[in-house]
Short mmCIF file of the C-alpha atoms (twelve columns), coordinates in Angstrom:
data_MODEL
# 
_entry.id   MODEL 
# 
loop_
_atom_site.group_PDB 
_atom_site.id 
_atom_site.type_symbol 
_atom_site.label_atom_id 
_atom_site.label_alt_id 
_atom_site.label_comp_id 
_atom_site.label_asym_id 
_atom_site.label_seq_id 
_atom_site.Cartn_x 
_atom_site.Cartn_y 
_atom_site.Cartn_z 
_atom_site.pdbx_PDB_model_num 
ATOM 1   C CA . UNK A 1   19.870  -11.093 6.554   1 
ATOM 2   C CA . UNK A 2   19.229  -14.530 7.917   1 
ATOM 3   C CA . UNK A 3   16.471  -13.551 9.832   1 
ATOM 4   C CA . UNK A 4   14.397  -12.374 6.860   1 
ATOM 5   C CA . UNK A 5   11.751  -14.372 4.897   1 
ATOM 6   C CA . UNK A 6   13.348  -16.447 1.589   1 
ATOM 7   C CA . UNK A 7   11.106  -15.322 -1.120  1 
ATOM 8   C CA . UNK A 8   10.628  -16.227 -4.660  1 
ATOM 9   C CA . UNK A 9   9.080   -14.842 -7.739  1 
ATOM 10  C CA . UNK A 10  7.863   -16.669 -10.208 1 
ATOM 11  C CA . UNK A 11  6.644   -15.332 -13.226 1 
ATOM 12  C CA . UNK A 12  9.517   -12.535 -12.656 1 
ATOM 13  C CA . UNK A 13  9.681   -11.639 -16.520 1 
ATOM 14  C CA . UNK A 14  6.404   -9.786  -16.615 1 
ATOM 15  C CA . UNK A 15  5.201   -6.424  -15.224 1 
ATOM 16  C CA . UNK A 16  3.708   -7.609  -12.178 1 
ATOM 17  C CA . UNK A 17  7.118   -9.715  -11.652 1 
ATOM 18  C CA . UNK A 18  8.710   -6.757  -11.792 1 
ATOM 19  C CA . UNK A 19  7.069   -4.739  -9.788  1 
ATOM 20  C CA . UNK A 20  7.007   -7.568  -6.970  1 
ATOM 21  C CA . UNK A 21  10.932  -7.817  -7.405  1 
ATOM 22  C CA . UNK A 22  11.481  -4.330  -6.888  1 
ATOM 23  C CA . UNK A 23  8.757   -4.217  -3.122  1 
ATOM 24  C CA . UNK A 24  11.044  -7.499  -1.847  1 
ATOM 25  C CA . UNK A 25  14.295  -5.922  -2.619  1 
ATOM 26  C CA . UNK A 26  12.943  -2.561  -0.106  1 
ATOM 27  C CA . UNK A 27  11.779  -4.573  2.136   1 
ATOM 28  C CA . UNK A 28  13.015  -5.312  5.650   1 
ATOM 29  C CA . UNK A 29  12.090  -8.529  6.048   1 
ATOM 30  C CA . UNK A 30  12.043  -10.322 3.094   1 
ATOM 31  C CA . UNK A 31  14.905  -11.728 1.154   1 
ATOM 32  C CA . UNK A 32  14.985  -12.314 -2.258  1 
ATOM 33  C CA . UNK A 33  16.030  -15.620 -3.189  1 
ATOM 34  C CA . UNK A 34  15.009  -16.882 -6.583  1 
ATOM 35  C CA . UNK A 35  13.649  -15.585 -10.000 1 
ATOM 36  C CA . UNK A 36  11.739  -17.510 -12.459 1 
ATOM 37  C CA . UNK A 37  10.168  -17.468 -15.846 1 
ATOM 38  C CA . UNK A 38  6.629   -19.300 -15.971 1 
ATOM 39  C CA . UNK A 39  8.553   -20.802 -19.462 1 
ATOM 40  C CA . UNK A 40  11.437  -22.692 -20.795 1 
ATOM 41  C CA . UNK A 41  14.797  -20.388 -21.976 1 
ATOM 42  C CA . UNK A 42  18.232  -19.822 -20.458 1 
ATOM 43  C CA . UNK A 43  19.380  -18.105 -17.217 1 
ATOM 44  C CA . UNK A 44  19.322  -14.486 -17.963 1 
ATOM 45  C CA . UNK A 45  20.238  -11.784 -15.952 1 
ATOM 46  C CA . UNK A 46  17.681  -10.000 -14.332 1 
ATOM 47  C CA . UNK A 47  18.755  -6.677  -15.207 1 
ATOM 48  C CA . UNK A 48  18.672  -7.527  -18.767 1 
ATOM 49  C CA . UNK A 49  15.120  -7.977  -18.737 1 
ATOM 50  C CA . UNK A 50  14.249  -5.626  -16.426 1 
ATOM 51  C CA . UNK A 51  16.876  -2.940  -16.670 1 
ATOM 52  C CA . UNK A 52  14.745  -0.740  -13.852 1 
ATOM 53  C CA . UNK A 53  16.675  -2.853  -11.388 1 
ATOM 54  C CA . UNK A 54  20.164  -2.151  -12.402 1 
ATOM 55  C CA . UNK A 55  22.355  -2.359  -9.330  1 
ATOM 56  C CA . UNK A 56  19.707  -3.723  -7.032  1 
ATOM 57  C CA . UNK A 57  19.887  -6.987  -7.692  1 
ATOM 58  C CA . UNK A 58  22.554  -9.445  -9.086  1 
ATOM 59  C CA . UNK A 59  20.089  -12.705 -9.633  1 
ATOM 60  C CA . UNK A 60  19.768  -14.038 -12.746 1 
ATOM 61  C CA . UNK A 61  15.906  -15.589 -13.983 1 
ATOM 62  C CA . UNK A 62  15.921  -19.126 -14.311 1 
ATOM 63  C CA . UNK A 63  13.416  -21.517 -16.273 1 
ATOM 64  C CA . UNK A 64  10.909  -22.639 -13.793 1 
ATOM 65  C CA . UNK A 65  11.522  -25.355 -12.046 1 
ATOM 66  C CA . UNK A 66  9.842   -26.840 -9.043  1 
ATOM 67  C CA . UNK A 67  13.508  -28.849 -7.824  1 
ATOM 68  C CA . UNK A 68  15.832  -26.118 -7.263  1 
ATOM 69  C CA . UNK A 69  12.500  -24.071 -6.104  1 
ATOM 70  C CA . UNK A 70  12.391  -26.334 -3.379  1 
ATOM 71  C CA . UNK A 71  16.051  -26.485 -2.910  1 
ATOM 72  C CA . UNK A 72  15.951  -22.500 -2.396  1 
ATOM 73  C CA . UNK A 73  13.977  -23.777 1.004   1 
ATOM 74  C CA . UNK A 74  11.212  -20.781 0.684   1 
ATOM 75  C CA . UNK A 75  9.136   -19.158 2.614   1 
ATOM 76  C CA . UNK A 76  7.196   -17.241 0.475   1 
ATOM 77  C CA . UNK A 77  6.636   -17.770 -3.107  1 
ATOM 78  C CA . UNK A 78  4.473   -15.478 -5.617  1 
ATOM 79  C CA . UNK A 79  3.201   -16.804 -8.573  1 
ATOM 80  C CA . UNK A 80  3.001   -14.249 -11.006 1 
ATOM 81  C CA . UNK A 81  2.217   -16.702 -13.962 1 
ATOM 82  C CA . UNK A 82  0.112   -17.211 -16.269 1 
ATOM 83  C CA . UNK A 83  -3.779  -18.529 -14.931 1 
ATOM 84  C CA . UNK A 84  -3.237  -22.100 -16.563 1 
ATOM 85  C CA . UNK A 85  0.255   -21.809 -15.068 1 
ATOM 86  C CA . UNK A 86  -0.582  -21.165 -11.495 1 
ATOM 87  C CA . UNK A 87  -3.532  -23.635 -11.343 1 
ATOM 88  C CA . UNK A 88  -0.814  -26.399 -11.741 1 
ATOM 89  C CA . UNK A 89  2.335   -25.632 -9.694  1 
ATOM 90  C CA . UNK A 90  0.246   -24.173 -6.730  1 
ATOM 91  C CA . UNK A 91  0.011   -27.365 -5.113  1 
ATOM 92  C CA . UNK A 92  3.646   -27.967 -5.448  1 
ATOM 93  C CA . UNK A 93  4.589   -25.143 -4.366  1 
ATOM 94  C CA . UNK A 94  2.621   -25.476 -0.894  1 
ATOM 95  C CA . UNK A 95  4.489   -28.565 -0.607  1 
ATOM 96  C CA . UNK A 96  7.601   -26.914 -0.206  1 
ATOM 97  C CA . UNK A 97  6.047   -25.104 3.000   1 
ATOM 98  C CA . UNK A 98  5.972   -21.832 1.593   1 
ATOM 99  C CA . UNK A 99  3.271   -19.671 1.928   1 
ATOM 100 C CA . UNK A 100 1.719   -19.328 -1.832  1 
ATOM 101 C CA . UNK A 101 0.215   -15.692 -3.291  1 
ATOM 102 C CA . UNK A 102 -0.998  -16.608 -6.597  1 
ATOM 103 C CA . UNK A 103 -1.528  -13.481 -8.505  1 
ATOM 104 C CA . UNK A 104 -3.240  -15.283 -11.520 1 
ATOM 105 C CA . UNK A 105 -7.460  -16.063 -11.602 1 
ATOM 106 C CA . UNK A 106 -7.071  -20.005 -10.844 1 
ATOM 107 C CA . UNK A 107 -8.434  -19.662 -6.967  1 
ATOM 108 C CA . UNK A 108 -10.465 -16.482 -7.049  1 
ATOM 109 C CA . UNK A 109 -13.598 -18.273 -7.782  1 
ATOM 110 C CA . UNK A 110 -14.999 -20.597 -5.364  1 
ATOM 111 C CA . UNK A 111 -17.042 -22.615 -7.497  1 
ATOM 112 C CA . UNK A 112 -14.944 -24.648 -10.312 1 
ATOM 113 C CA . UNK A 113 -17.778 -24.656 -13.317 1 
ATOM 114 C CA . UNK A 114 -17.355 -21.457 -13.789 1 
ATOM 115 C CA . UNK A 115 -13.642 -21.698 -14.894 1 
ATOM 116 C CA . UNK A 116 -14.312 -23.493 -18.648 1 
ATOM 117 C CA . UNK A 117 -16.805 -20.555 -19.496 1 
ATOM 118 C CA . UNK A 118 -14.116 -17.350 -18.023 1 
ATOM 119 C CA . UNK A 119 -10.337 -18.905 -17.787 1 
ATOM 120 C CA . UNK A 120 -10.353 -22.303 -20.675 1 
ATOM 121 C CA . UNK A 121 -9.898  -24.652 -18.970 1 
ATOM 122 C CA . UNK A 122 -11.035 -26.978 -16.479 1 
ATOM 123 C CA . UNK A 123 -10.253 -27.046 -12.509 1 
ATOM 124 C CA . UNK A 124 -9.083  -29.698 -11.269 1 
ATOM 125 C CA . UNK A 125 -7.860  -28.601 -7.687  1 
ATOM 126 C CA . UNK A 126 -11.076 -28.242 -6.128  1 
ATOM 127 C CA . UNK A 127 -9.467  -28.769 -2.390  1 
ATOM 128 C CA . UNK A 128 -6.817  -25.825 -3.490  1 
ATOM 129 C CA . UNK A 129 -10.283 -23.572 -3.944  1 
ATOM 130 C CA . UNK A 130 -11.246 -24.801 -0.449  1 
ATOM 131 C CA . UNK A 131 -8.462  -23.893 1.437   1 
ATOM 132 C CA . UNK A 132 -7.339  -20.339 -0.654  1 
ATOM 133 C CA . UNK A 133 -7.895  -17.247 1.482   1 
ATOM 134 C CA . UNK A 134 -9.498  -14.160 -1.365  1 
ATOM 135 C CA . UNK A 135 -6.629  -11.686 -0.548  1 
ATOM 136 C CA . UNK A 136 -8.932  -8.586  -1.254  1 
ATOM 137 C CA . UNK A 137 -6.751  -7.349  1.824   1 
ATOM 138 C CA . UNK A 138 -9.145  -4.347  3.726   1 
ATOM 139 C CA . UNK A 139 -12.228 -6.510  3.595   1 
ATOM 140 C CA . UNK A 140 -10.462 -10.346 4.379   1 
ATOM 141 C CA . UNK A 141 -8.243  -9.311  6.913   1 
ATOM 142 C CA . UNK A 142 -8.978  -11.346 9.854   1 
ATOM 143 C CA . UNK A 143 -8.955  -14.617 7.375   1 
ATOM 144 C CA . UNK A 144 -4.852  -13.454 6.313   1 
ATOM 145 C CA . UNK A 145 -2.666  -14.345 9.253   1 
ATOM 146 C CA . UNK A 146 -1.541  -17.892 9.001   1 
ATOM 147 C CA . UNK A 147 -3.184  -18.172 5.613   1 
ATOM 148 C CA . UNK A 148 -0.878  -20.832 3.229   1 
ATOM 149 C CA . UNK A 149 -2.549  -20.125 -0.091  1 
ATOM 150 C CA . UNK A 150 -3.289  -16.546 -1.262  1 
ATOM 151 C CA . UNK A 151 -5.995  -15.729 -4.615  1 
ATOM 152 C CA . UNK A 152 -4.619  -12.372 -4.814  1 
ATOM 153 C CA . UNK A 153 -7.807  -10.440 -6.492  1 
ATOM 154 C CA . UNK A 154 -8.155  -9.228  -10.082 1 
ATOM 155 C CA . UNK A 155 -7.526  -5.492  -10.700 1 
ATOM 156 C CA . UNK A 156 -10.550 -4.543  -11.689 1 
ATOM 157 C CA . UNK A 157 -12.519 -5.920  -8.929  1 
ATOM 158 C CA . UNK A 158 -10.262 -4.615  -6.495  1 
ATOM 159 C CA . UNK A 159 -11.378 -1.360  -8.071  1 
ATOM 160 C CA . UNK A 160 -14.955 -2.347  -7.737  1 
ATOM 161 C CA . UNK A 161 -15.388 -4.313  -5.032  1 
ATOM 162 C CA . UNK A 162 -13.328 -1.989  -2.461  1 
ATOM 163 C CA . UNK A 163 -15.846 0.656   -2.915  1 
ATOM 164 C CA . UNK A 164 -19.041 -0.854  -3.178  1 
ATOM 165 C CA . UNK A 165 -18.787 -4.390  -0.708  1 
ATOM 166 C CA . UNK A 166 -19.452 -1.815  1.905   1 
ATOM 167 C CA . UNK A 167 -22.208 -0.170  0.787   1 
ATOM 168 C CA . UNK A 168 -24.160 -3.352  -0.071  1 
ATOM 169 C CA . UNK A 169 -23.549 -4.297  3.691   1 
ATOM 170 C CA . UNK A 170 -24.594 -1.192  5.053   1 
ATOM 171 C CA . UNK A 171 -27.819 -1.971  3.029   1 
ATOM 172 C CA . UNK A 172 -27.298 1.260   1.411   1 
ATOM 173 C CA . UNK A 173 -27.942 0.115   -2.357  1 
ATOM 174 C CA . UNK A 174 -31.603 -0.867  -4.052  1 
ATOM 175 C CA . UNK A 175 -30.496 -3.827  -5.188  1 
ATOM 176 C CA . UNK A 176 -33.543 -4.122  -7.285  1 
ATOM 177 C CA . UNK A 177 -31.634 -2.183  -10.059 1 
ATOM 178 C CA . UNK A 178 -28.346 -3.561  -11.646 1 
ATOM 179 C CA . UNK A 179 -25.176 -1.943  -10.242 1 
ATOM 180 C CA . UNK A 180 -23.418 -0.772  -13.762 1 
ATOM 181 C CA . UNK A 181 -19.690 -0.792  -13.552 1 
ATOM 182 C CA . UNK A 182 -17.997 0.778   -16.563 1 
ATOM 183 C CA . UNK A 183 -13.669 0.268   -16.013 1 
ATOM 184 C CA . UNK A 184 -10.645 1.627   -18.144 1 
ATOM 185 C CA . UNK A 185 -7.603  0.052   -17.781 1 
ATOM 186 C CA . UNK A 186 -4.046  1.223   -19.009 1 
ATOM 187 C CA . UNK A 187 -2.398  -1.280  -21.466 1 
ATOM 188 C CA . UNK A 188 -0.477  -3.078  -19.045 1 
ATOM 189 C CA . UNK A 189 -3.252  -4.655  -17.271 1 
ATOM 190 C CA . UNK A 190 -2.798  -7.305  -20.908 1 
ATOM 191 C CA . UNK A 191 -0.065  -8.290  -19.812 1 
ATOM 192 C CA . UNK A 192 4.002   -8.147  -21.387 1 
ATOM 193 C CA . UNK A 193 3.041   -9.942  -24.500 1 
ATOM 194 C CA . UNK A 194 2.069   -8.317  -27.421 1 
ATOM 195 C CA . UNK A 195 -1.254  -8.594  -29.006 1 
ATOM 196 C CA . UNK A 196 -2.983  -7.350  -32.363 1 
ATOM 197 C CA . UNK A 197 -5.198  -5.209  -30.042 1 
ATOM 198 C CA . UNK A 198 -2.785  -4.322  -27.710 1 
ATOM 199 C CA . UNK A 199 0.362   -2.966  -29.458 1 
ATOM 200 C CA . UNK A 200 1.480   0.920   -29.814 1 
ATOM 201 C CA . UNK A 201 -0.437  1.375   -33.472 1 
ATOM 202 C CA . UNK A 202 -3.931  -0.037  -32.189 1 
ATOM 203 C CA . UNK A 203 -4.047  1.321   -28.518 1 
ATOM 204 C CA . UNK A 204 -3.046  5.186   -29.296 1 
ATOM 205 C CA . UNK A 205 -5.567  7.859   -30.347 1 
ATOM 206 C CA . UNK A 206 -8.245  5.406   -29.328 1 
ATOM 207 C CA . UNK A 207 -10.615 4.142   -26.817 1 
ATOM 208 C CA . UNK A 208 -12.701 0.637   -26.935 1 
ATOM 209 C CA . UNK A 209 -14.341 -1.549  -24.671 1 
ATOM 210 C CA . UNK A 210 -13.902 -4.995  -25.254 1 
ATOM 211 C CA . UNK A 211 -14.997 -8.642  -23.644 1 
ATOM 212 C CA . UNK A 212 -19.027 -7.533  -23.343 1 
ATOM 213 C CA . UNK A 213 -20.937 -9.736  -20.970 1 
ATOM 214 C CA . UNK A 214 -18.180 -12.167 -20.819 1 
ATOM 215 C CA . UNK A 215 -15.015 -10.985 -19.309 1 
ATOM 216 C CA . UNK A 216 -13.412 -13.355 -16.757 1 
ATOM 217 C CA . UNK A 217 -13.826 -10.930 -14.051 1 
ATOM 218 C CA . UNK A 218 -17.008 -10.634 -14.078 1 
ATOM 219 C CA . UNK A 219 -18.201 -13.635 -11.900 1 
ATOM 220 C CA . UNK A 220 -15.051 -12.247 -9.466  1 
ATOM 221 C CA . UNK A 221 -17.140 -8.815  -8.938  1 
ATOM 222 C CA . UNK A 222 -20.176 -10.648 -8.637  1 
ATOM 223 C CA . UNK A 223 -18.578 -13.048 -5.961  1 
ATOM 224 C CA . UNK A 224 -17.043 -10.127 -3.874  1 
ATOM 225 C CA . UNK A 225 -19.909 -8.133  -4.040  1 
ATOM 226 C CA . UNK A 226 -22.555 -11.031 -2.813  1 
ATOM 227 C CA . UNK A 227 -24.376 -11.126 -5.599  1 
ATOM 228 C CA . UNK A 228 -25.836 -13.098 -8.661  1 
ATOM 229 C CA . UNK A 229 -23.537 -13.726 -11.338 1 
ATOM 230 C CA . UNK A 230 -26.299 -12.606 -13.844 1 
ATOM 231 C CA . UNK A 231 -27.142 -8.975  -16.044 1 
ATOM 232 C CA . UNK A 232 -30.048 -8.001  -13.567 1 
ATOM 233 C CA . UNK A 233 -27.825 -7.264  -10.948 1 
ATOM 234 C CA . UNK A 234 -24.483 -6.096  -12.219 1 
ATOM 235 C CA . UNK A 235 -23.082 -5.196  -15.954 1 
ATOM 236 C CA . UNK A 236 -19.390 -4.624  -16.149 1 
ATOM 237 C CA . UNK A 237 -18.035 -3.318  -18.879 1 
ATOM 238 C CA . UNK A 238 -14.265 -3.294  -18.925 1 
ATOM 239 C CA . UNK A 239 -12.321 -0.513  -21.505 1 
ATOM 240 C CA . UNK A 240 -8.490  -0.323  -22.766 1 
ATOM 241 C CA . UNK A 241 -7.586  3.309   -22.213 1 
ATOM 242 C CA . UNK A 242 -4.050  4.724   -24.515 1 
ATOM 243 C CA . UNK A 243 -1.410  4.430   -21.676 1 
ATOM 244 C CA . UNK A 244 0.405   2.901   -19.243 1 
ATOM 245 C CA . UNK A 245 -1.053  2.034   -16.436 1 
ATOM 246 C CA . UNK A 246 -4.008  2.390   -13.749 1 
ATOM 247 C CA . UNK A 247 -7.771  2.040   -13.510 1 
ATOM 248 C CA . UNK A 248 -10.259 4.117   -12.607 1 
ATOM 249 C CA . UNK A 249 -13.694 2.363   -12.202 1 
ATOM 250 C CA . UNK A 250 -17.003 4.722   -12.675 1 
ATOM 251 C CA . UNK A 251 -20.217 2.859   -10.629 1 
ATOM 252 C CA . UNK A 252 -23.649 3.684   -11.229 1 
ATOM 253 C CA . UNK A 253 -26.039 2.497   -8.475  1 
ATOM 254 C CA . UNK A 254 -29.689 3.580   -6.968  1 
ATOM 255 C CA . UNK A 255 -29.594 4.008   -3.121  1 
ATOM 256 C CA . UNK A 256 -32.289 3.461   -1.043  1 
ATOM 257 C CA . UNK A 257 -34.616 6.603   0.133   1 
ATOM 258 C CA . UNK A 258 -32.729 8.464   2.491   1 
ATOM 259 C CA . UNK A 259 -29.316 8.024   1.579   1 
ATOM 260 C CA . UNK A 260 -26.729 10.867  1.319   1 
ATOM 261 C CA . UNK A 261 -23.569 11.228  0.174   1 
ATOM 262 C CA . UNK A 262 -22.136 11.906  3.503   1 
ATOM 263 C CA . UNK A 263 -23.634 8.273   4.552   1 
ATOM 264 C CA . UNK A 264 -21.124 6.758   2.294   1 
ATOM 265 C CA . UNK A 265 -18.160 8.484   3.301   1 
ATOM 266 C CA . UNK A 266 -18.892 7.705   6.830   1 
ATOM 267 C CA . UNK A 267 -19.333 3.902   5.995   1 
ATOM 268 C CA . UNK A 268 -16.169 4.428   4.261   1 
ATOM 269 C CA . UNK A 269 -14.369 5.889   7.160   1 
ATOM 270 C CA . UNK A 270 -15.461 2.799   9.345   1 
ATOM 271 C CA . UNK A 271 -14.565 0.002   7.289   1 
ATOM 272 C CA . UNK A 272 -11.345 1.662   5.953   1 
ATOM 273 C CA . UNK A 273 -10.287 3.054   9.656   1 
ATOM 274 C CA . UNK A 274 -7.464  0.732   9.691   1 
ATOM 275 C CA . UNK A 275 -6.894  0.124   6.605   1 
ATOM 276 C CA . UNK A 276 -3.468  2.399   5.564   1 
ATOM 277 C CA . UNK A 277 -4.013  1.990   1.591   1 
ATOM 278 C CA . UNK A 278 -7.443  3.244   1.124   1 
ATOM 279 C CA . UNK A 279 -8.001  7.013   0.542   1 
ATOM 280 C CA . UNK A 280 -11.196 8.465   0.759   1 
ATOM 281 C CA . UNK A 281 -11.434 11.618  -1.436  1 
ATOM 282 C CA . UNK A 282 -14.601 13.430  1.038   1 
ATOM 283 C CA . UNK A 283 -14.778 16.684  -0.147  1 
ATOM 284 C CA . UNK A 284 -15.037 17.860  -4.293  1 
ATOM 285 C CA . UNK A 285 -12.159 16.527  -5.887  1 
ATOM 286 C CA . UNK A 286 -12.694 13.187  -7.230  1 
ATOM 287 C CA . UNK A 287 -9.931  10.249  -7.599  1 
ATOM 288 C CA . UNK A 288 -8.305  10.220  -11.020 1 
ATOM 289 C CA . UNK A 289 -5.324  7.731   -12.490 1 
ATOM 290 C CA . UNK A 290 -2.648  10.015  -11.893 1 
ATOM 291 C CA . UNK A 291 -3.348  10.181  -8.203  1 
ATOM 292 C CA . UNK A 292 -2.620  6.532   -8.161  1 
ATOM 293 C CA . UNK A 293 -0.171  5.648   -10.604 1 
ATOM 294 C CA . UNK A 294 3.029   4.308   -9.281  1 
ATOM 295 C CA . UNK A 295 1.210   4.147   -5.472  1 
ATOM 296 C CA . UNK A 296 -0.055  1.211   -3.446  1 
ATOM 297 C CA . UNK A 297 -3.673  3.310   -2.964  1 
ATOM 298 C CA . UNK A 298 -7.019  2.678   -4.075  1 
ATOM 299 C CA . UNK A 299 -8.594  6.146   -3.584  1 
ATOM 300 C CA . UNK A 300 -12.399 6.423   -3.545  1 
ATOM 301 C CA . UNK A 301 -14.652 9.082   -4.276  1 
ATOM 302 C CA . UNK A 302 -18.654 9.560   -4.694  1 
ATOM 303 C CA . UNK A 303 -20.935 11.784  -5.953  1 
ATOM 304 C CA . UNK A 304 -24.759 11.628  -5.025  1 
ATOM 305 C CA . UNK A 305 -27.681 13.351  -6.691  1 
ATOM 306 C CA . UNK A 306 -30.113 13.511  -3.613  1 
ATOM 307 C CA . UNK A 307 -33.586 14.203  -5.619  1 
ATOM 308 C CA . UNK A 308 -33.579 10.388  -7.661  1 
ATOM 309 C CA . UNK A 309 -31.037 8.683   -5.146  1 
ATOM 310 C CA . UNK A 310 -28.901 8.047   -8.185  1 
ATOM 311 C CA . UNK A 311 -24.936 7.478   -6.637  1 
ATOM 312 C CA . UNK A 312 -21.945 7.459   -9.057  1 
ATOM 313 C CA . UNK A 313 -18.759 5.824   -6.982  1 
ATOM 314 C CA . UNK A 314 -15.188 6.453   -8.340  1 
ATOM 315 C CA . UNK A 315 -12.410 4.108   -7.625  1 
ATOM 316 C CA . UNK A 316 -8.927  4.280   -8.636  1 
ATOM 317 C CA . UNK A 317 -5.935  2.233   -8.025  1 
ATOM 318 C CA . UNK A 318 -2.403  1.582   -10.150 1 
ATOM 319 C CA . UNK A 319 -3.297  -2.173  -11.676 1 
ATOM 320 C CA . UNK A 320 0.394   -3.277  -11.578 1 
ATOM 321 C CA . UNK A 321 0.536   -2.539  -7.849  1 
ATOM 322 C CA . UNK A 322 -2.713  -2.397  -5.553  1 
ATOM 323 C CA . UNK A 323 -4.336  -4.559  -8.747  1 
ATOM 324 C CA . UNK A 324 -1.207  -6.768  -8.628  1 
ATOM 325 C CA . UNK A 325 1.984   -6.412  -6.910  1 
ATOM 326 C CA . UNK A 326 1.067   -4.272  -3.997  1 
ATOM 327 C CA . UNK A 327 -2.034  -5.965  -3.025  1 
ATOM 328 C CA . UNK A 328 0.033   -8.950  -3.259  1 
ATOM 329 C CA . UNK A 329 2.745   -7.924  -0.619  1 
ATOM 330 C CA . UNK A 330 -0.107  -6.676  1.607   1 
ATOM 331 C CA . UNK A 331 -1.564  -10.081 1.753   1 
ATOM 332 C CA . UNK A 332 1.886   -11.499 2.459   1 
ATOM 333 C CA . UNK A 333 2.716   -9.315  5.183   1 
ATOM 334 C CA . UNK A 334 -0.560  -10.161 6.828   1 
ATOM 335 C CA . UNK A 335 0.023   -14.155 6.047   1 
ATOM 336 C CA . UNK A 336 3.443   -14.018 7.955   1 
ATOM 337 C CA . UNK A 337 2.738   -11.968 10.612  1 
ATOM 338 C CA . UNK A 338 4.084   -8.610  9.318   1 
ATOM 339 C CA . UNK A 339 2.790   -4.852  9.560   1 
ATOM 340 C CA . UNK A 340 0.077   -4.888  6.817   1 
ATOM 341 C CA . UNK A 341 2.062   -1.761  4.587   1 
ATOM 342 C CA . UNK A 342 5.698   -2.905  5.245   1 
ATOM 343 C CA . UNK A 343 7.537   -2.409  2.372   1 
ATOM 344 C CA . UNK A 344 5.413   -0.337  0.714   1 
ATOM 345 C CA . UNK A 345 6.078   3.389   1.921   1 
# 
């Protein structure tokens, strides 16, 4: 036990937190260490508020706090806190030599103005946003190893962005048409915390979209996909779907004259050869939610209508894990030198 990596969890009370808790505690070389709330409270046992982990683990949550973090003497440290949260015990973190996966928004986007408009507030760790490595794992791999600071990606871009990035680099898109993304999310992806939008009475028997033209991932897609952060070149249009958890993405996009469906899944193939967590669905069946849910996968499907060159792209993934926790381990593995999909099988 001595040998493996001392990890820590912040932010352990939420879903993500848990989900993170439960990949260190199967995993061969990481040890957990430390649990903390992103708030103020008493020690509580970690059981208690996550019962799922009954007889796996005996560590109780603490309040955060960045002394006994450092006394702990990690050497990883996820930050599964709140965006405000992470923005300002990143740096402190790094300081303890740890290497940092933030799972919150404050260093997907490289360029600071745009956090007052999409996150509230403003950034004021401009060399953090320097230095972070965008964990969106398949397509940054070669910038991972030896990486200190992690901007694990948002779950709906890494629903988005997975399947498309390629095909925009293939030159396979007519990127004078927008590329439409319409998303539904299970309930989860708000977060632990109650809302009047988000509780058991408002989310079943119904369907809504919600955050038009300014959700905070939007600049995110727009980043990993290369282009302009504006309504002529990509609409998203995130929904809240009446359960759990997952995301299945639906992308409507004009290809260029010549393109066929088997074109994509071939680009597919090649970018995704070594990538373990990507499934490419080639033949009729489509990805849906329940394929994913509870998996580390983002599956990817595509259906082409050869007479306009009009290309609907399906991807799926489970939000708390290749959208959160998952994703998050991946980049980890990579940072320290570890097989990309330890822990995760």
């Amino acid at each position: 036990m001595s040998s493996r990596i001392r990890t820590i969890v912040a932010g352990a009370t939420g879903y993500s937190g848990r989900e993170l808790i439960r990949l260190i505690l199967g995993h061969s070389r990481l040890k957990l260490v430390g649990a903390f709330a992103s708030g103020s409270g008493e020690p509580t046992p970690l059981t208690n508020i996550h019962p799922h982990l009954t007889g796996l683990t005996g560590l109780a949550c603490l309040p955060y706090d960045e002394e006994t973090i450092a006394k702990l003497d990690p050497g990883l440290i996820f930050l599964a806190t709140p965006n405000e949260f992470s923005h300002e015990a990143a740096g402190r973190a790094l300081e303890t030599g740890a290497v940092v996966v933030d799972l919150a928004g404050s260093f997907r986007l490289r360029d600071a103005s745009l956090y007052p408009r999409y996150y509230g507030f403003e950034h004021e760790r401009q060399d953090l946003l320097a230095t972070a490595v965008y964990g969106m794992t398949e397509l940054m791999r070669e910038h991972l190893p030896g990486a200190k600071l992690i901007a694990n990606p948002g779950c709906y871009p890494t629903s988005i962005i997975l399947p498309i990035q390629p095909l925009l680099a293939a030159g396979m898109a007519d990127e004078a048409l927008p590329i439409i993304c319409d998303s539904k999310s299970g309930v989860t992806g708000a977060g632990k915390t109650p809302t009047a939008t988000t509780h058991f009475v408002e989310v079943s028997e119904s369907f809504r979209a919600y955050n038009l033209f300014r959700h905070r991932h939007t600049p995110e897609i727009a980043q990993g996909l290369g282009l302009p952060d504006d309504a002529r070149h990509l609409i998203f249009t995130p929904h809240l779907l009446p359960i759990n958890r997952g995301i299945l993405s639906t992308i409507y996009l004009r290809l260029r004259h010549g393109v066929k469906r088997q074109d994509i899944i071939e680009t597919w193939q090649a970018t995704f050869a070594d990538s373990p967590m990507i499934r490419i669905f080639a033949g009729s069946q489509m990805p849906e939610i329940k394929f994913v849910a509870g998996t580390p996968y983002c599956d990817l499907g595509v259906v082409v209508d050869e007479a306009t060159g009009a290309a609907i792209v399906i991807g799926a993934i489970d939000n708390l894990l290749k959208g959160a926790a998952s994703q998050a381990m991946q980049n980890a593995n990579l940072a320290l030198g570890f097989a990309e999909g330890e822990g995760l099988r």
